[in-house]
MDAnalysis code that builds the backbone (N, CA, C; Angstrom):
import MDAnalysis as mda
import numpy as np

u = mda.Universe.empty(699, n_residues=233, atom_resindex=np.repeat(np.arange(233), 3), trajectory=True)
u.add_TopologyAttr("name", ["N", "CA", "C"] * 233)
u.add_TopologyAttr("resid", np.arange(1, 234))
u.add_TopologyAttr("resname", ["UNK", "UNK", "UNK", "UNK", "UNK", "UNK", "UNK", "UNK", "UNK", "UNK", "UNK", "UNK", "UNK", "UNK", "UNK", "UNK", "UNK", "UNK", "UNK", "UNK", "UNK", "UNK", "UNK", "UNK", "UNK", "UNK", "UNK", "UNK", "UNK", "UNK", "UNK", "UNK", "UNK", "UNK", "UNK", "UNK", "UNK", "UNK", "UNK", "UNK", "UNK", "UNK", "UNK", "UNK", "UNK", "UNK", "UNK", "UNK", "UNK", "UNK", "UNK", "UNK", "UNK", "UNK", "UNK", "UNK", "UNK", "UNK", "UNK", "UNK", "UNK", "UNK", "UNK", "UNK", "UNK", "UNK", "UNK", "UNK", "UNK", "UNK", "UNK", "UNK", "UNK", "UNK", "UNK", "UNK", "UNK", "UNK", "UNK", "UNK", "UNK", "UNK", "UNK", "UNK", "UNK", "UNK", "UNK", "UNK", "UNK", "UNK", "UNK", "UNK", "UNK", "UNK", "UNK", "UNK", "UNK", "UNK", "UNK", "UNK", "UNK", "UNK", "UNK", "UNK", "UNK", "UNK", "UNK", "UNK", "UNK", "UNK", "UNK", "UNK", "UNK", "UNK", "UNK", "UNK", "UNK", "UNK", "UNK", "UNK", "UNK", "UNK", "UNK", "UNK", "UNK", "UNK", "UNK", "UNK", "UNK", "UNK", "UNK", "UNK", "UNK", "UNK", "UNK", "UNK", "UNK", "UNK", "UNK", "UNK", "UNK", "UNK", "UNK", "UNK", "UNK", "UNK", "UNK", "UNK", "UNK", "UNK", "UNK", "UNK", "UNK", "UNK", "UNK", "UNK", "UNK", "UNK", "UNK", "UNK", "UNK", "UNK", "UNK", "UNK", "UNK", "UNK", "UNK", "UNK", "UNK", "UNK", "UNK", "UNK", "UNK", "UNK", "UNK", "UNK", "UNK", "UNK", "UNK", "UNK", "UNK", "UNK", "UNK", "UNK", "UNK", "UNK", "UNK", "UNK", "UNK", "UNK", "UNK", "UNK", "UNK", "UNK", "UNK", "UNK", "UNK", "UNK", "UNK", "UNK", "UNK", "UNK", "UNK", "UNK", "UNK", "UNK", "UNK", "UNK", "UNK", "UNK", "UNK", "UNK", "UNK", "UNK", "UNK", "UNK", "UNK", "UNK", "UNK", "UNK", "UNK", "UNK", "UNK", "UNK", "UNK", "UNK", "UNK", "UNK", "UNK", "UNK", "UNK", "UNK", "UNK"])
u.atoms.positions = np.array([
    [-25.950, -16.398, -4.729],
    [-25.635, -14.975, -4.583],
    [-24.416, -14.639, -5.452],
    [-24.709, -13.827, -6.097],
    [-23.547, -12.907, -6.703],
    [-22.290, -12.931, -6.450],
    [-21.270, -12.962, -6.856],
    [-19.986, -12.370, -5.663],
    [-19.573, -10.905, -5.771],
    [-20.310, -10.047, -6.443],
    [-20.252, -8.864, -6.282],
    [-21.288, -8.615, -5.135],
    [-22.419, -9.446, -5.262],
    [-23.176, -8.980, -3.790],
    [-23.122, -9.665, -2.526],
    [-22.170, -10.970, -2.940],
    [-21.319, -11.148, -1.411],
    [-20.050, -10.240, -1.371],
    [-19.629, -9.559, -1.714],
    [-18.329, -8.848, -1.434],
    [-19.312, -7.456, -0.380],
    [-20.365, -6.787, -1.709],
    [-20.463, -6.194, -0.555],
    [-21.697, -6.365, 0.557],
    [-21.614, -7.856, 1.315],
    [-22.549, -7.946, 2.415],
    [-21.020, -7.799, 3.128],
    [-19.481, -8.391, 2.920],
    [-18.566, -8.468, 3.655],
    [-18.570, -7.225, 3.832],
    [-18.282, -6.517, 2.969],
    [-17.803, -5.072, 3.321],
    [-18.812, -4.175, 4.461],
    [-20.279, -4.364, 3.988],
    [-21.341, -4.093, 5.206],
    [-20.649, -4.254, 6.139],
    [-20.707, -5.334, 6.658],
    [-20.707, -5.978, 7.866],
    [-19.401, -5.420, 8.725],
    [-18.290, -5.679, 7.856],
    [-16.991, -5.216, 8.490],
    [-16.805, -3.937, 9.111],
    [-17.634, -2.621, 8.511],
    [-18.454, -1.490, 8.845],
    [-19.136, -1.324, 10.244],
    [-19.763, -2.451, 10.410],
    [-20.657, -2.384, 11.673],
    [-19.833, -3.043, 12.807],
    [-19.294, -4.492, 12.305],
    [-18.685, -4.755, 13.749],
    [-17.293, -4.949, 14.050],
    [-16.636, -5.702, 15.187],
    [-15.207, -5.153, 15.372],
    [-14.662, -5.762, 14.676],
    [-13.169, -6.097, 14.754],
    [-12.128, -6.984, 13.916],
    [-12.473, -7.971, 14.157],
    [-12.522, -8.404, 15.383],
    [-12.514, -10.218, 15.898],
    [-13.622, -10.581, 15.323],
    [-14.811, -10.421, 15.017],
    [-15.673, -10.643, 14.534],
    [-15.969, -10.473, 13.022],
    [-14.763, -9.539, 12.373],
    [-14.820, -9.307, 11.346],
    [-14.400, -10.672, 9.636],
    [-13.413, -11.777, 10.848],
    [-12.203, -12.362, 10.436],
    [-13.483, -14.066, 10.141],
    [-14.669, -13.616, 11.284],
    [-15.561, -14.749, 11.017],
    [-16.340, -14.558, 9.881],
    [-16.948, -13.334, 9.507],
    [-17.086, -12.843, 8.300],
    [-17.231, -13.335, 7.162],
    [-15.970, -13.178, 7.328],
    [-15.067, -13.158, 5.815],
    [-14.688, -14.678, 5.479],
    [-15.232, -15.617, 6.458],
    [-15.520, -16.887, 6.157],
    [-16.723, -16.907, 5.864],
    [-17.763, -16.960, 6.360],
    [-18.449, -16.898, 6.458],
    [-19.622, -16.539, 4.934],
    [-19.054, -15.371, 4.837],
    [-19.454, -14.366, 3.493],
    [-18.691, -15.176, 2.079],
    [-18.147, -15.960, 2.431],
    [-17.335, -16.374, 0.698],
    [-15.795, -15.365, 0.524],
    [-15.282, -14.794, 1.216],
    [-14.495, -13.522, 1.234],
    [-13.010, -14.191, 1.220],
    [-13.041, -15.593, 0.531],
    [-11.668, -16.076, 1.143],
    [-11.422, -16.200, -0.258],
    [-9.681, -16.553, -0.465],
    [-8.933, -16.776, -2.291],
    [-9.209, -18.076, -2.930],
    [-9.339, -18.700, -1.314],
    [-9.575, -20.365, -1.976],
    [-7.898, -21.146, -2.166],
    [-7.975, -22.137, -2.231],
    [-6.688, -22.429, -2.605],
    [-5.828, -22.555, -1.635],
    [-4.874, -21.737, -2.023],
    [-3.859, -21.486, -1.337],
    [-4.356, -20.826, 0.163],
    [-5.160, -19.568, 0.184],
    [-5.153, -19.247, 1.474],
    [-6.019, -19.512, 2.410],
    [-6.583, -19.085, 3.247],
    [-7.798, -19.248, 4.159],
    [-9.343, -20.231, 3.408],
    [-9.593, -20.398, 4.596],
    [-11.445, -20.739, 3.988],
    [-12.104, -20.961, 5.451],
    [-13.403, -21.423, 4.963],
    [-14.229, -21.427, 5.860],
    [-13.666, -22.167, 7.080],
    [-13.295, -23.078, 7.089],
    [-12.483, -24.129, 8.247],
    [-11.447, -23.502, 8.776],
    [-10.786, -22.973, 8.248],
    [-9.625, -22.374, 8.318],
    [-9.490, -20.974, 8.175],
    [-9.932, -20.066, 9.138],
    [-10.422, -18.457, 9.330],
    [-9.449, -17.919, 9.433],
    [-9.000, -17.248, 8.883],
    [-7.480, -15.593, 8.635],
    [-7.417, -15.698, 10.465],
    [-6.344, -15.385, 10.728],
    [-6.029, -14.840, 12.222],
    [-4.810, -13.566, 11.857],
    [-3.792, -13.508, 13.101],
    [-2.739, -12.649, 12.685],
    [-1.983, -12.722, 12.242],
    [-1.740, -13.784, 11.688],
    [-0.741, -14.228, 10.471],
    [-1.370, -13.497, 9.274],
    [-2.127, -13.678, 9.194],
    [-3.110, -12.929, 7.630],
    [-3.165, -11.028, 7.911],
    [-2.546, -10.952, 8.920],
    [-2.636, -9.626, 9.081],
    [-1.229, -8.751, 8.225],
    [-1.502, -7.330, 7.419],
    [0.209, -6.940, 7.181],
    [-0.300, -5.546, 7.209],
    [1.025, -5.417, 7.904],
    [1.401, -3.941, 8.271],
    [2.630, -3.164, 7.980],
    [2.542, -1.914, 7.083],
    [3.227, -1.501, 6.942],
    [4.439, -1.096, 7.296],
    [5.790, -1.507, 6.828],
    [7.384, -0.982, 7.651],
    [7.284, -2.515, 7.668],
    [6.581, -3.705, 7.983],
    [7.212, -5.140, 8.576],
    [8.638, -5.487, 8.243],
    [9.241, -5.937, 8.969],
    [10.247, -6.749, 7.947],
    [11.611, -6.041, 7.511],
    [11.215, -4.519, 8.007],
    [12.603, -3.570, 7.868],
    [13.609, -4.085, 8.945],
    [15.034, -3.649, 8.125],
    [15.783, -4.230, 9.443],
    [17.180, -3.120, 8.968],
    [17.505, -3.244, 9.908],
    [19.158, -2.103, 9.791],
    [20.088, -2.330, 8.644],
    [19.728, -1.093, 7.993],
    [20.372, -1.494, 6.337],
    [19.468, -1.774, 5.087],
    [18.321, -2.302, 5.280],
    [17.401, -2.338, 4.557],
    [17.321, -1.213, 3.506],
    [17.668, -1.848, 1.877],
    [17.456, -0.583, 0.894],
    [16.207, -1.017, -0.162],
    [15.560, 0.124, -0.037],
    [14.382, -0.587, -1.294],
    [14.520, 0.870, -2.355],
    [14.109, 0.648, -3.324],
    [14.437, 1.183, -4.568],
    [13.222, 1.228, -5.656],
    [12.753, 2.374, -6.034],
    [11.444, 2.186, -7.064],
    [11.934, 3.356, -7.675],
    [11.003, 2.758, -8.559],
    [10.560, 3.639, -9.612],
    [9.566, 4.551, -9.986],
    [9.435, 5.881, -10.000],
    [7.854, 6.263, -9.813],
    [7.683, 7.878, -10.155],
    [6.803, 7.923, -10.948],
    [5.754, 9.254, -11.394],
    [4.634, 8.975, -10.452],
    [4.675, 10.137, -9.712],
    [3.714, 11.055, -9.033],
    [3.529, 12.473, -8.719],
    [2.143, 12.780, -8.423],
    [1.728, 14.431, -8.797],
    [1.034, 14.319, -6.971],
    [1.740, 15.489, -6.739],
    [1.750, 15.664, -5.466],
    [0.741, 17.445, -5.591],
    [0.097, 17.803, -4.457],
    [-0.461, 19.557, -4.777],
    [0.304, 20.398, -5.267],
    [1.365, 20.073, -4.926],
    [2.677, 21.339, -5.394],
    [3.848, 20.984, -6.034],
    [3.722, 19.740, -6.233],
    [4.945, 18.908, -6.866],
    [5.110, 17.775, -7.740],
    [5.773, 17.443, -8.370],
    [5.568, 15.929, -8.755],
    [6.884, 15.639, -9.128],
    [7.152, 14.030, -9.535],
    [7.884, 13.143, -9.974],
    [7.634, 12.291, -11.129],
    [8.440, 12.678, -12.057],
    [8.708, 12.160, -13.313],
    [9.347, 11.087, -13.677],
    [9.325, 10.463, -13.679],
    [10.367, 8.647, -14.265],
    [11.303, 8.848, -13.091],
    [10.992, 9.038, -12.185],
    [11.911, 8.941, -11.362],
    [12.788, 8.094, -10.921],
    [13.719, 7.507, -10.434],
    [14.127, 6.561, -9.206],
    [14.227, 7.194, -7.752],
    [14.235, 6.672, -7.470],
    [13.712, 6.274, -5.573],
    [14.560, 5.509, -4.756],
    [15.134, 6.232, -3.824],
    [16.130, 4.820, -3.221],
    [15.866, 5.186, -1.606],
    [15.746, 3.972, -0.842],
    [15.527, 4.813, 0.478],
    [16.359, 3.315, 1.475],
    [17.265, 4.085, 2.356],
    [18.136, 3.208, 3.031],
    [17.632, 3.319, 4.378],
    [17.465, 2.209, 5.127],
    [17.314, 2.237, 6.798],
    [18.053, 2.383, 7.581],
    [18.226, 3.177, 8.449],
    [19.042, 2.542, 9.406],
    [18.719, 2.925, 11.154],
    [18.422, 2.242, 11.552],
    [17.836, 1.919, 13.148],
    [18.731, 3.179, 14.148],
    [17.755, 3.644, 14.767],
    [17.945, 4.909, 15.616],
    [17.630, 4.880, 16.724],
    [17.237, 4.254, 17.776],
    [16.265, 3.972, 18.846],
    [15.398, 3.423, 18.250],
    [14.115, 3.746, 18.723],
    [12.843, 3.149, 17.558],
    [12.429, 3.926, 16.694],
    [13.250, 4.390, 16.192],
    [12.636, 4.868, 14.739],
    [13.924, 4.994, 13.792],
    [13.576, 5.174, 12.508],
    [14.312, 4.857, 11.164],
    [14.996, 6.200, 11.066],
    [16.131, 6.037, 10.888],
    [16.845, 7.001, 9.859],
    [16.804, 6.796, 8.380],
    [16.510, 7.559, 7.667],
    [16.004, 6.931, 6.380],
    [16.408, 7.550, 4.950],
    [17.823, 7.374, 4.524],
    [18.590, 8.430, 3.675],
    [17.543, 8.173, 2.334],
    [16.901, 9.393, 1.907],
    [16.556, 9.156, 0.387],
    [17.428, 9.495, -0.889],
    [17.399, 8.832, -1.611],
    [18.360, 9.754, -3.053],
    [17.365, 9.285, -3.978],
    [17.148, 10.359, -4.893],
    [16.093, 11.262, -5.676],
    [16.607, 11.279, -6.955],
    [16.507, 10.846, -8.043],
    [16.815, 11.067, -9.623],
    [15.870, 11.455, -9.864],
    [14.982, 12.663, -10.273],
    [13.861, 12.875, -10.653],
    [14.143, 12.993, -12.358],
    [14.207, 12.267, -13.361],
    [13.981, 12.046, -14.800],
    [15.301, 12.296, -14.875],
    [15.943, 12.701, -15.915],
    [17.488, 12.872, -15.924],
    [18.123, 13.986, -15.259],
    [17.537, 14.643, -13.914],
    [17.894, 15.925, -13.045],
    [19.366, 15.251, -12.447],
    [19.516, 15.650, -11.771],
    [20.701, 15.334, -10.554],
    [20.122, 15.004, -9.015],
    [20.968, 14.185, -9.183],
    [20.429, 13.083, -8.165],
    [20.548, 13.889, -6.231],
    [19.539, 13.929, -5.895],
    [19.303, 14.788, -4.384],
    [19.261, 13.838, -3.251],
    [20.349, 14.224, -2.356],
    [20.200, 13.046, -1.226],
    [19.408, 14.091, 0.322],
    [18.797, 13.617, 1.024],
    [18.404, 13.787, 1.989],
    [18.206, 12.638, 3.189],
    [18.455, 12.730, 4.620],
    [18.144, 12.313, 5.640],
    [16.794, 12.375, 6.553],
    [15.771, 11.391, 6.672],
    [14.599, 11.815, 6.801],
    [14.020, 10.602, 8.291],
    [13.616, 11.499, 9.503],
    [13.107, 10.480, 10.406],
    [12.281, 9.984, 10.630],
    [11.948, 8.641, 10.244],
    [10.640, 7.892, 10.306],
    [10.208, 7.324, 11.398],
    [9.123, 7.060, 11.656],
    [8.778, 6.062, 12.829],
    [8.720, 4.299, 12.223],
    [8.404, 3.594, 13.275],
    [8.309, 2.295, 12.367],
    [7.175, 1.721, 11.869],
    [6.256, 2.857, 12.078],
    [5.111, 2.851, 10.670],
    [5.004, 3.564, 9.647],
    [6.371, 4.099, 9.745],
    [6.717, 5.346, 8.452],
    [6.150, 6.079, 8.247],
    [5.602, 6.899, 9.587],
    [5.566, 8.415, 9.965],
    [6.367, 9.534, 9.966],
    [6.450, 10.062, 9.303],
    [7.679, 11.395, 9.855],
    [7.763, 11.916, 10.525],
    [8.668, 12.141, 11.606],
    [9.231, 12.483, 12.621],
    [10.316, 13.619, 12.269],
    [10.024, 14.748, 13.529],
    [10.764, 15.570, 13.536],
    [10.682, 16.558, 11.965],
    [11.736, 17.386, 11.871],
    [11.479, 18.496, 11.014],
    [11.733, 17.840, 9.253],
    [11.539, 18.288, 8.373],
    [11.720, 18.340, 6.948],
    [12.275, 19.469, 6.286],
    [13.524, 19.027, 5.700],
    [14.407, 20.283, 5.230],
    [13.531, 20.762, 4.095],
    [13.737, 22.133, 4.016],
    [12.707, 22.605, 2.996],
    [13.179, 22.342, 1.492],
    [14.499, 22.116, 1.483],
    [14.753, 22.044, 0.097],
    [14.709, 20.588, -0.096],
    [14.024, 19.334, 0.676],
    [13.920, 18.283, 0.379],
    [12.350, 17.907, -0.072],
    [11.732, 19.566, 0.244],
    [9.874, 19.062, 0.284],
    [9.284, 18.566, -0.649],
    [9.827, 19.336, -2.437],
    [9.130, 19.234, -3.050],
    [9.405, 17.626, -3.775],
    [10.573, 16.842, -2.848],
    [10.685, 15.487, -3.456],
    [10.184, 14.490, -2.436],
    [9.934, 14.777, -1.375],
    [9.267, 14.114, -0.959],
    [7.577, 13.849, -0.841],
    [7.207, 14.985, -0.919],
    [5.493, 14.847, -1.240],
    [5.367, 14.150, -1.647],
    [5.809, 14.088, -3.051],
    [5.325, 13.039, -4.042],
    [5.263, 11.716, -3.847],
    [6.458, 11.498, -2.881],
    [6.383, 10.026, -2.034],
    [6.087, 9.927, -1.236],
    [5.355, 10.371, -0.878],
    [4.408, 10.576, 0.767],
    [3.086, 9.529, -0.174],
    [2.450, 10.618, -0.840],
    [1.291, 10.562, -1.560],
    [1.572, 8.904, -2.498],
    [2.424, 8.634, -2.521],
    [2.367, 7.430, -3.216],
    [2.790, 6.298, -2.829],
    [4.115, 5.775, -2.721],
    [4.286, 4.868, -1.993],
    [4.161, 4.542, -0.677],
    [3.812, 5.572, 0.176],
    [3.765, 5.132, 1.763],
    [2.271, 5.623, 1.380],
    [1.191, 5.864, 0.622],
    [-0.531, 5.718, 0.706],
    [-0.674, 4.724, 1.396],
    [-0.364, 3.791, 1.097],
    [-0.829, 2.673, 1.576],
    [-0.861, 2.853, 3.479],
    [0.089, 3.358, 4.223],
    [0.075, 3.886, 5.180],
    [-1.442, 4.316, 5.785],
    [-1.792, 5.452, 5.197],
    [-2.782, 5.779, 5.509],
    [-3.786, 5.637, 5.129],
    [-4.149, 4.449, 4.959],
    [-5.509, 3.260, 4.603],
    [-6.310, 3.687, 6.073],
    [-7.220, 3.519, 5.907],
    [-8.448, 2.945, 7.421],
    [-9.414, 2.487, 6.794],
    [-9.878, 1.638, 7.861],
    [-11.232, 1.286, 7.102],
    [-12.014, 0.988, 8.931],
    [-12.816, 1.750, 9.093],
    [-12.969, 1.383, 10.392],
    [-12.013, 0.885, 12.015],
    [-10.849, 1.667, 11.219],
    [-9.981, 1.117, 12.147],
    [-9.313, -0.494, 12.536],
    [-10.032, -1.107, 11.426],
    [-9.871, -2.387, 11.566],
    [-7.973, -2.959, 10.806],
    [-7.679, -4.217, 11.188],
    [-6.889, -4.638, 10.753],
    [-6.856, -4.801, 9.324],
    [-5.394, -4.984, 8.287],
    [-5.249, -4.538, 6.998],
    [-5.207, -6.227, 6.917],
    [-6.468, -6.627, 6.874],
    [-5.761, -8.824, 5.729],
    [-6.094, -9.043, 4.855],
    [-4.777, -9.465, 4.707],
    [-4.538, -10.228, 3.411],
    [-5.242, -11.253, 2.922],
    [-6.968, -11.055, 2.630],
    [-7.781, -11.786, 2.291],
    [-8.617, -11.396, 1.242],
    [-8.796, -12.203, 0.014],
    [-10.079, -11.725, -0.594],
    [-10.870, -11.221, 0.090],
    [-11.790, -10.045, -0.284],
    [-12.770, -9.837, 0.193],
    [-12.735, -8.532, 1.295],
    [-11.604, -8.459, 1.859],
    [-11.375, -7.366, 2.980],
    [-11.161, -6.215, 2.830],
    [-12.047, -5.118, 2.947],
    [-11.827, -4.103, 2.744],
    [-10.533, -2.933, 3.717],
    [-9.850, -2.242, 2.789],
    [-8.366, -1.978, 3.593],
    [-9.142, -0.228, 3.677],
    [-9.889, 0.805, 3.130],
    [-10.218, 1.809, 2.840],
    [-11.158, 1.978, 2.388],
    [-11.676, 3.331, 2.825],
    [-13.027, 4.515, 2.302],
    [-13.108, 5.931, 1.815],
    [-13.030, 5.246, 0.539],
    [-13.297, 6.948, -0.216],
    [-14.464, 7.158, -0.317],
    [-14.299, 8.554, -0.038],
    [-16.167, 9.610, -0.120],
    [-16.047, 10.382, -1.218],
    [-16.345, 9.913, -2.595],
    [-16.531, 10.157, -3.552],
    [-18.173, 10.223, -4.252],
    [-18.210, 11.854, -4.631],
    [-19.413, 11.952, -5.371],
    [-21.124, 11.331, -4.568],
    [-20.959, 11.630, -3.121],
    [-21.702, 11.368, -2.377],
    [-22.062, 9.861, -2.261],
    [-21.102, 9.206, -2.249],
    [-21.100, 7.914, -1.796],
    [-19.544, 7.215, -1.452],
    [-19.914, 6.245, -1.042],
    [-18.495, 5.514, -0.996],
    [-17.554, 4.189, -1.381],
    [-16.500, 4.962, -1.688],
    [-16.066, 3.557, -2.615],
    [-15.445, 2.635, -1.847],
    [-14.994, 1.730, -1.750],
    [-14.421, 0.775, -0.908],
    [-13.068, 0.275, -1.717],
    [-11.488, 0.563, -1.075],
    [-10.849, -0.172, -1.718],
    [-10.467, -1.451, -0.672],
    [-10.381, -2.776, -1.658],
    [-10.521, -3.925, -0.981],
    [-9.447, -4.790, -1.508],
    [-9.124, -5.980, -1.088],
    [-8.152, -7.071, -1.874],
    [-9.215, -8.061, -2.626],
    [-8.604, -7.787, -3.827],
    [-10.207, -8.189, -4.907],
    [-9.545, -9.277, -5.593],
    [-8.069, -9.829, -5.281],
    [-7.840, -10.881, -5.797],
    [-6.030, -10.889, -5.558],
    [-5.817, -12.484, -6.107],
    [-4.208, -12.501, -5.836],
    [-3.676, -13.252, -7.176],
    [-2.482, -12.550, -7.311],
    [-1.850, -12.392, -8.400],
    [0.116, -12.512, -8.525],
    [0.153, -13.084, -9.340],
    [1.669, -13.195, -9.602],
    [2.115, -11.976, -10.180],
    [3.322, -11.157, -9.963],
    [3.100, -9.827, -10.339],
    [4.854, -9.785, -10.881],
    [5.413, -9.133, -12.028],
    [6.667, -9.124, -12.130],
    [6.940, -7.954, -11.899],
    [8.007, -7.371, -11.467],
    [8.993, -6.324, -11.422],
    [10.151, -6.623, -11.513],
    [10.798, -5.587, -11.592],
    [12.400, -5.286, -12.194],
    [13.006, -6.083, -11.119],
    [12.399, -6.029, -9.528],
    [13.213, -6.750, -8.487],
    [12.799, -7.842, -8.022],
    [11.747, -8.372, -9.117],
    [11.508, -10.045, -9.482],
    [10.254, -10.480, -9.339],
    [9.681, -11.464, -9.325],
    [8.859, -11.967, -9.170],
    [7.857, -12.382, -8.088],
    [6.735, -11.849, -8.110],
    [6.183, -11.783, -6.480],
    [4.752, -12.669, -6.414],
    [4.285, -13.522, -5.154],
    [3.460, -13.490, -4.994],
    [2.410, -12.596, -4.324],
    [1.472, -12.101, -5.325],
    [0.859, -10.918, -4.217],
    [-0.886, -10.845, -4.324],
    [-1.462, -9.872, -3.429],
    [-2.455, -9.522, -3.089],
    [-2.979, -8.011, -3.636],
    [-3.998, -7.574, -4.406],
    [-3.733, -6.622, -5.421],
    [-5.483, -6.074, -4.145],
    [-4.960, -4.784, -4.343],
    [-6.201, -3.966, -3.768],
    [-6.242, -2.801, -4.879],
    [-7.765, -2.985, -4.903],
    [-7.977, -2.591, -6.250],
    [-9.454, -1.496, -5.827],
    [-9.668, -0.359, -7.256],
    [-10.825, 0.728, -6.762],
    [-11.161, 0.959, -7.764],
    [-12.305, 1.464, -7.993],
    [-12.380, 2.696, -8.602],
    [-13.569, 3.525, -9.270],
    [-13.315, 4.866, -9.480],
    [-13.787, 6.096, -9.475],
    [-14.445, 6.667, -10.702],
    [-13.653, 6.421, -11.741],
    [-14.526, 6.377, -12.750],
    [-14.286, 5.274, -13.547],
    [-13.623, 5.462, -14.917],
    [-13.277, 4.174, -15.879],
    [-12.159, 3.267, -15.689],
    [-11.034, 4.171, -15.462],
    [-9.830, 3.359, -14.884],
    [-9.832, 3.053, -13.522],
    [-9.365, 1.534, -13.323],
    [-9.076, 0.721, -12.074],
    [-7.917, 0.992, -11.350],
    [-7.857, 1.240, -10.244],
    [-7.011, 1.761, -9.631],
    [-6.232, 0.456, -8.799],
    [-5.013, 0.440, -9.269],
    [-4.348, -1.163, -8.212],
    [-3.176, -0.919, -7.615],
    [-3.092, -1.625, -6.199],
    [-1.902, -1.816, -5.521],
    [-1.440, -2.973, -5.139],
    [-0.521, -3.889, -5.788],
    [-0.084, -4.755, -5.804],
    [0.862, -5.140, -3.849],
    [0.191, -5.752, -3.320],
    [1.005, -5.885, -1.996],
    [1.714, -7.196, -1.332],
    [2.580, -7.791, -1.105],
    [3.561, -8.667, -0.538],
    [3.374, -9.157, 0.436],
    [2.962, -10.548, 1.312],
    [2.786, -10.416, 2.575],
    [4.191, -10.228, 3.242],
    [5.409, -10.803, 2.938],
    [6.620, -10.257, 3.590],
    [6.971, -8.902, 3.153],
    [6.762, -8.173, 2.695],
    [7.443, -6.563, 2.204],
    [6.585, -6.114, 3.105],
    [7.527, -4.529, 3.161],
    [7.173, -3.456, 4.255],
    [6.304, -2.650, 3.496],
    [6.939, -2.254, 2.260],
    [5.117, -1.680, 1.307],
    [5.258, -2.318, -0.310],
    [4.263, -1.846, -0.858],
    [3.386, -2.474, -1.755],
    [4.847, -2.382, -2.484],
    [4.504, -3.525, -3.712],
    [5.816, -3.813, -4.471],
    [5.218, -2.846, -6.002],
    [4.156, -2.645, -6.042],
    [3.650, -2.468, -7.516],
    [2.271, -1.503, -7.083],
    [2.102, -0.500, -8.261],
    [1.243, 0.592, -8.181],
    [0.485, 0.883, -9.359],
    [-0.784, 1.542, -9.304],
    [-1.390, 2.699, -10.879],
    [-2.239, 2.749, -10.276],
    [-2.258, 4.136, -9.907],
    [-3.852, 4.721, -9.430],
    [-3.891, 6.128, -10.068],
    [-5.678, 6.167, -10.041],
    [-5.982, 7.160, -10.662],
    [-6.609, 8.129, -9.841],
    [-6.967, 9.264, -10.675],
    [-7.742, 10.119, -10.031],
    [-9.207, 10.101, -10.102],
    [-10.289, 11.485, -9.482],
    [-11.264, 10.738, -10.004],
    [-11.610, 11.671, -11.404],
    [-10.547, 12.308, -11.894],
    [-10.826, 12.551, -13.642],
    [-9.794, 11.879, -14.808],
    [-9.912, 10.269, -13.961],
    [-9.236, 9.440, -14.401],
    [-7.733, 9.978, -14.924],
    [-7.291, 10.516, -14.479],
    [-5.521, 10.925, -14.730],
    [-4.863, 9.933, -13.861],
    [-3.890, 9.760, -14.277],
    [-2.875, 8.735, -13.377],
    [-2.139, 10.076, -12.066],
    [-2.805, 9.123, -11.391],
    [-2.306, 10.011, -10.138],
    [-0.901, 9.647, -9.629],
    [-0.503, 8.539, -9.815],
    [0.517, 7.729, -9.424],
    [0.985, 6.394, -10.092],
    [2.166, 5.950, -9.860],
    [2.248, 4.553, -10.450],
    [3.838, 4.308, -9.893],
    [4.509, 3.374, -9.615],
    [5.609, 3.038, -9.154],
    [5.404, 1.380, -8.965],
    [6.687, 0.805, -9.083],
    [7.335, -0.420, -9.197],
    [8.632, -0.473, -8.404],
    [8.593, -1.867, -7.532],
    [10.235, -2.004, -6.772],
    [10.914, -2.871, -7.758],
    [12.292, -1.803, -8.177],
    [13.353, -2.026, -8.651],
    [14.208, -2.798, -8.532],
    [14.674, -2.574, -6.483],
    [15.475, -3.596, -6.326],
    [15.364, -3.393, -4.686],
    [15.562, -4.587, -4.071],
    [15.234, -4.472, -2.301],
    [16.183, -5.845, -2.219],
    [16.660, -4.984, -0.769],
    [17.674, -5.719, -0.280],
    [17.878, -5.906, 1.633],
    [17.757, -6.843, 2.188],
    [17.922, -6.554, 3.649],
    [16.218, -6.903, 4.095],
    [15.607, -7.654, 3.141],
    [14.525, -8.136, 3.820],
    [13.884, -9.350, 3.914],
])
């Protein structure tokens, strides 16, 4: 069999039944990296599981870089800086904003610890945050049947309904990935819509993806961002 047409009997399947059953699967189906991670003997559990925010802790600063086009807004060569700091259970979360050579905008923003927003949004902070809504915390709002996000070949994390069908974005392979804030081992979930491939480079210890380029579906770069520099994790 294929491994394009075992990827998608995994993806079938994961569709129809629950998680716990999903994790046999994906042994099962060929859906593992080989190597280094899982295999048939050795089936993903919750260690192989990652969830967004992990790993934040009081003080935690992460830092990117990033162009994105938001409905009403966007970000140009930007930098990105976003500081934690623990509130009860949820984040206080100072952003400061260089949008291309503008002047640099600080705001205070309340997250949950799945990096939800909480509470109100100053209006003169909106049009810089969209853009990072829509891009670096995407990954956030993945589903795929409600199922768990693992870090496995083969696992589908999302479902786009594109052009009367659907695309599946999945972890289609793992990869050594560089950025400005070093060198990573990672898990790349990858799509796409028309010609250009759409990728998100993800960390199993980081709280979100370290590395980005996604498109639209009239192939425009919808987004793209890289971590700069992270500290406190």
């Amino acid at each position: 069999m294929s491994p394009k047409r075992r990827v998608a009997i995994i993806t079938a399947l994961f569709a129809a039944v629950g998680v716990g059953v999903s994790v046999g699967i994906i042994a099962a189906g060929g859906g593992f990296s080989g190597g280094r991670g899982p295999d048939i003997f050795n089936p993903p559990s919750e260690a192989d599981i990652w969830k967004v925010g992990s790993n934040i802790q009081d003080g935690t600063a992460l830092d990117y870089s990033l162009t994105s086009r938001a409905e009403s807004s966007s970000l140009e060569s930007a930098q990105v800086s976003m500081v934690f700091e623990q509130t009860g259970n949820n984040w206080d979360v100072e952003f400061t904003v260089v949008n291309g050579t503008a002047q640099a905008v600080q705001n205070t923003v309340t997250m949950s610890q799945e990096l939800t927003r909480e509470g109100q949004l100053a209006e003169s902070f909106r049009s810089y945050f969209e853009p990072i809504q829509v891009s670096i915390f995407a990954v956030r709002d993945m589903e795929y049947g409600q199922s768990a996000k693992y870090l496995v070949v083969g696992a589908p994390w999302n479902q786009i309904f594109y052009q009367s069908s659907d695309v599946i974005v999945r972890v289609t392979g793992e990869e050594t990935v560089q950025t400005p804030a070093g060198t990573f081992d990672s898990f790349v979930l990858s799509y796409r819509l028309e010609e250009n491939t759409s990728k998100i480079w993800v960390v199993r210890d980081m709280p979100l993806p370290v590395k980005a380029e996604v498109y639209d579906s009239e192939d425009e770069l919808q987004y793209q961002y890289e971590l700069v520099r992270a500290s406190g994790v």
